[in-house]
N, C-alpha and C positions, 0 to 999 in steps of 0.2 A: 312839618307839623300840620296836624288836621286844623282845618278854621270851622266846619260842623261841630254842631254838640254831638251828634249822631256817632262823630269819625272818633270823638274825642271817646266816647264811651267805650267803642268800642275796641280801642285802643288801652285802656284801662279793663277790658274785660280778658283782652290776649293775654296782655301780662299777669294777669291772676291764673286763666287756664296756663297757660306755661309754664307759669314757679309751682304751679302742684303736679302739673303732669314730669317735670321736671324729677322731681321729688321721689316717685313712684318709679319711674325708669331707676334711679340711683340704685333705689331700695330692691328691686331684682336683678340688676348689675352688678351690685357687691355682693348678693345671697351667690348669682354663680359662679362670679371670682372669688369668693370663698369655695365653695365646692370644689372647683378647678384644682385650686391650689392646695387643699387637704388630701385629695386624692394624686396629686405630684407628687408631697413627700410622703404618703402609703399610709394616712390617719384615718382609715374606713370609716370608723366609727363617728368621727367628728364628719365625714361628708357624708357620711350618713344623713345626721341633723340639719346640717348647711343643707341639702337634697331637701330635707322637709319645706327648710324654710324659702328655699327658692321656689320649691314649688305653691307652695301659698301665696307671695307674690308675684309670680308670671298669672295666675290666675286669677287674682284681684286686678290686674293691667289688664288680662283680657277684658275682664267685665266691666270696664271702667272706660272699654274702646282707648284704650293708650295703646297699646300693641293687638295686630289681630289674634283671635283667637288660635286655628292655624301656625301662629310662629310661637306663640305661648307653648304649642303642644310640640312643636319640633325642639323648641329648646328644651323641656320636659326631658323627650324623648330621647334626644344625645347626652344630655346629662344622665340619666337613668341607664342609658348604654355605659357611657363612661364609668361610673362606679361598678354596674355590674363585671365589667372586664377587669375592672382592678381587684375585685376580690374573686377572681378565678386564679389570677397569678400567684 
C-alpha cells in the first residue's frame, strides 16, 4: 500500500481509468463476437447490424485512446471481409 497522499490518489484514479476503460473494451468485444457468431450460422442480415454496431464502438475506443486507431481499423477491416465473403457464398 501507498503511505503518500499523492500514491494513494493515484491509486484511486487507475482504478476508475480501468473499470471504464474496461467497460468500453467489453462493449466492442461482444459487438464482434456477436458478428462472428451471426455470420457462423449464415444470419447476414443480423451481422449486418452487429457490423454497425461494432463498428461504432471500435471507433469510439479509438477516440477515447483505449485501443490504437490502426487496430480499431484492422479489426473494421476483417470483420467487413468477413461478412462480405459470407454473403458471396
Amino acid at each position: 500500500m501507498p503511505i503518500k497522499k499523492a500514491a494513494k490518489k493515484y491509486m484511486r484514479v487507475t482504478a476508475r481509468k480501468t473499470e471504464k476503460n474496461r467497460k468500453i473494451k467489453g462493449q466492442f468485444r461482444s459487438a464482434i463476437k456477436a458478428t462472428r457468431e451471426a455470420v457462423a450460422k449464415g444470419e447476414i442480415e443480423k451481422a449486418k447490424d452487429f457490423w454497425k454496431k461494432s463498428q461504432k464502438s471500435l471507433d469510439k475506443a479509438a477516440q477515447k485512446k483505449i485501443i490504437h486507431k490502426n487496430t480499431a481499423a484492422r479489426m473494421k477491416s476483417r470483420l467487413n471481409k468477413l461478412i462480405k465473403s459470407a454473403t458471396k457464398k
